[in-house]
C-alpha positions as protocol buffer text, in pm:
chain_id: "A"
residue {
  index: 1
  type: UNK
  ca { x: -2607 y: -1354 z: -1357 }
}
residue {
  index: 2
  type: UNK
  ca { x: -2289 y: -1467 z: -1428 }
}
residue {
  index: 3
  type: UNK
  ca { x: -2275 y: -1831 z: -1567 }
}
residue {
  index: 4
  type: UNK
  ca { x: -1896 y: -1955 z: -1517 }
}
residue {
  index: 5
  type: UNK
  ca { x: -1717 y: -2030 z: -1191 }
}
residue {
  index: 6
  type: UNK
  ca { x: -1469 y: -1765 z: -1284 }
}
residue {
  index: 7
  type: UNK
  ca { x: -1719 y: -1520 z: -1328 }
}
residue {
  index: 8
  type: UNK
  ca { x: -1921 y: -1598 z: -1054 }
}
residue {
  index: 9
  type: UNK
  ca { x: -1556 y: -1554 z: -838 }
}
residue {
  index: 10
  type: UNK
  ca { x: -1526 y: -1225 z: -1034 }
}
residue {
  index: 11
  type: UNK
  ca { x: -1860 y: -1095 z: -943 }
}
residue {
  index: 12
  type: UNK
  ca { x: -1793 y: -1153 z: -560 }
}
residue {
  index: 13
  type: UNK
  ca { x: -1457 y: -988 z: -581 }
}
residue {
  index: 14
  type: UNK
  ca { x: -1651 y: -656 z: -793 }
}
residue {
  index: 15
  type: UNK
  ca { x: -1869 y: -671 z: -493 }
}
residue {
  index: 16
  type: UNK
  ca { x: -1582 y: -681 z: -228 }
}
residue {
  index: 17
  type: UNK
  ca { x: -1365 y: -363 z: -397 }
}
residue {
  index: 18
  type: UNK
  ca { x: -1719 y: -162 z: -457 }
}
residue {
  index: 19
  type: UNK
  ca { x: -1832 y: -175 z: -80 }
}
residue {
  index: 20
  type: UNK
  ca { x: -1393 y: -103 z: 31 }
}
residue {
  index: 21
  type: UNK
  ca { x: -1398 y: 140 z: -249 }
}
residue {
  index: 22
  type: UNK
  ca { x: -1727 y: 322 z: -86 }
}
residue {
  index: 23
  type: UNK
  ca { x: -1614 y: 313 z: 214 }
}
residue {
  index: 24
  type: UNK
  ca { x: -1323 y: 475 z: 107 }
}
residue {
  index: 25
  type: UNK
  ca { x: -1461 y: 737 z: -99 }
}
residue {
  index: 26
  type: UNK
  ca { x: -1723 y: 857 z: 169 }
}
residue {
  index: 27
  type: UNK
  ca { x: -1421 y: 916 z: 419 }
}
residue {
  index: 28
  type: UNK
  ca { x: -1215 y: 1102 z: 158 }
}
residue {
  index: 29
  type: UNK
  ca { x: -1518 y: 1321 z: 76 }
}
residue {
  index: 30
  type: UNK
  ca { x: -1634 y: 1359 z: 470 }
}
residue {
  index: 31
  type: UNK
  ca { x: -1303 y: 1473 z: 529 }
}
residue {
  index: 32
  type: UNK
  ca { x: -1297 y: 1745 z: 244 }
}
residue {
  index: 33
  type: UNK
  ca { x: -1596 y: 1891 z: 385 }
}
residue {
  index: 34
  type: UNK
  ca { x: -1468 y: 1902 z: 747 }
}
residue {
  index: 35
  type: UNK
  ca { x: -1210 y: 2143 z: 580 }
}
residue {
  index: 36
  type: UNK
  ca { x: -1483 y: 2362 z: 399 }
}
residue {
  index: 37
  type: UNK
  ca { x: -1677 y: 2361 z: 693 }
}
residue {
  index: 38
  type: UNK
  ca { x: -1410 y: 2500 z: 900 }
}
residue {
  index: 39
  type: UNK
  ca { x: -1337 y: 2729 z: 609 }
}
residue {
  index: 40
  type: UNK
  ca { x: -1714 y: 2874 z: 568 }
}
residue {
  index: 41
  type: UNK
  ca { x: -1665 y: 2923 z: 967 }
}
residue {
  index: 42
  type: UNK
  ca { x: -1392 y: 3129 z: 923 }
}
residue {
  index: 43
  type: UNK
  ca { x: -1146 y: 2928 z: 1155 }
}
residue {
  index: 44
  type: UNK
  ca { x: -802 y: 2923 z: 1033 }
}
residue {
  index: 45
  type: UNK
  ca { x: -643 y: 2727 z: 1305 }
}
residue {
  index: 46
  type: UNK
  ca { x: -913 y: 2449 z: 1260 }
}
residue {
  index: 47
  type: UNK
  ca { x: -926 y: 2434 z: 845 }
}
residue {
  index: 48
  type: UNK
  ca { x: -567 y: 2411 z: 930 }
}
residue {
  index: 49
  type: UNK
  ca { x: -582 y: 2122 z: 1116 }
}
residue {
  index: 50
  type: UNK
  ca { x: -878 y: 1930 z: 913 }
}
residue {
  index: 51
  type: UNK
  ca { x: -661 y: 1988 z: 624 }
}
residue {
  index: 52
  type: UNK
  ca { x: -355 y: 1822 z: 739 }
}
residue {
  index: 53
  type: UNK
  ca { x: -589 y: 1515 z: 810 }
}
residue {
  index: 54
  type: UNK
  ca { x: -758 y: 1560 z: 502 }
}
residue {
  index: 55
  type: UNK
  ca { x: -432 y: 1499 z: 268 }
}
residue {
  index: 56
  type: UNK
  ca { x: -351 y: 1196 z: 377 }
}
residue {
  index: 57
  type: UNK
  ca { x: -732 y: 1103 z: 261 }
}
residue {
  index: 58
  type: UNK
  ca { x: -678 y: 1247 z: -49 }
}
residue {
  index: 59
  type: UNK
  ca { x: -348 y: 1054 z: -173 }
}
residue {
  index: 60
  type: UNK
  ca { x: -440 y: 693 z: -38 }
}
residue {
  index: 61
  type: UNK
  ca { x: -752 y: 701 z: -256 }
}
residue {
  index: 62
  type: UNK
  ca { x: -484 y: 830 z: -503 }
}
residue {
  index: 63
  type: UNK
  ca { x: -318 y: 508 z: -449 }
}
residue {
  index: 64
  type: UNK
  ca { x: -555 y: 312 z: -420 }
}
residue {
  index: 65
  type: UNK
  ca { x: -683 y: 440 z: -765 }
}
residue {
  index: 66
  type: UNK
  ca { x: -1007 y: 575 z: -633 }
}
residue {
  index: 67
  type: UNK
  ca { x: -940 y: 872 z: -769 }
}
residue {
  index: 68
  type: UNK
  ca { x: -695 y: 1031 z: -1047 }
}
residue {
  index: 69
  type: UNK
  ca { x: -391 y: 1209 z: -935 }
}
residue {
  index: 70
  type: UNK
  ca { x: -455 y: 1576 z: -1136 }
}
residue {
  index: 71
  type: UNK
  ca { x: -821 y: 1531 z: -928 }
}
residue {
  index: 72
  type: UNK
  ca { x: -635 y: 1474 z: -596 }
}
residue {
  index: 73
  type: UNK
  ca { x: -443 y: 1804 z: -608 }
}
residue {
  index: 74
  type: UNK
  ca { x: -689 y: 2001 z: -721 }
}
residue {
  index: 75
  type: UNK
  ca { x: -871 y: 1943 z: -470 }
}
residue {
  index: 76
  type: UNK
  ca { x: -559 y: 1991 z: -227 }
}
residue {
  index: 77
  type: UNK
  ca { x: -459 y: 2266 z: -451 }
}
residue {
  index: 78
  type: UNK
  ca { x: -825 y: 2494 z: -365 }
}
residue {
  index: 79
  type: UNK
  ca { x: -816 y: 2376 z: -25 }
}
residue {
  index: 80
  type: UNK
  ca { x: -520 y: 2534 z: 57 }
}
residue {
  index: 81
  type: UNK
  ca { x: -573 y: 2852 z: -117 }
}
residue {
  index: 82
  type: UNK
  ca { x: -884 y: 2893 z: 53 }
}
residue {
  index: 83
  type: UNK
  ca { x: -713 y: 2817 z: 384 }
}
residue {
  index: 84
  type: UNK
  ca { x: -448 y: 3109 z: 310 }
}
residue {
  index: 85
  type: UNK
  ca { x: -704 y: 3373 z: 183 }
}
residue {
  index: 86
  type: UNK
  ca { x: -876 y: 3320 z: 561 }
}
């Protein structure tokens, strides 16, 4: 357990970004698999459409540093290729 008050502040804040960053990461993800979902159904007008709400997912946990940028359009990157080979 941390000893100092500045590292007992530190360890709340850790805890703070961990359960936002979670949070955040679990919507990014639930939204990627909306889009394969619709994808493994076969439904090109509704991958469509989860994809254009998944993208916005995607780059705020780019900005938010959740995830690295190369990682973010890859992912965007197979999506959308899957989406166009429907």
């Amino acid at each position: 357990m941390a000893n100092s008050l500045s590292a007992r502040k530190r360890a709340r804040q850790s805890e703070k970004h961990r359960l936002r960053n979670a949070s955040q990461r679990s919507s990014m993800r639930t939204a990627i698999k909306k889009v394969v979902l619709a994808i493994e159904k076969g439904d090109k007008a509704s991958a469509e459409a989860a994809y254009k709400e998944a993208v916005p997912s995607i780059d705020k946990s780019v900005d938010k540093g959740l995830i690295h940028a190369n990682k973010a359009a890859r992912h965007k990157s197979r999506l959308n290729t899957k989406i166009r080979a429907l």
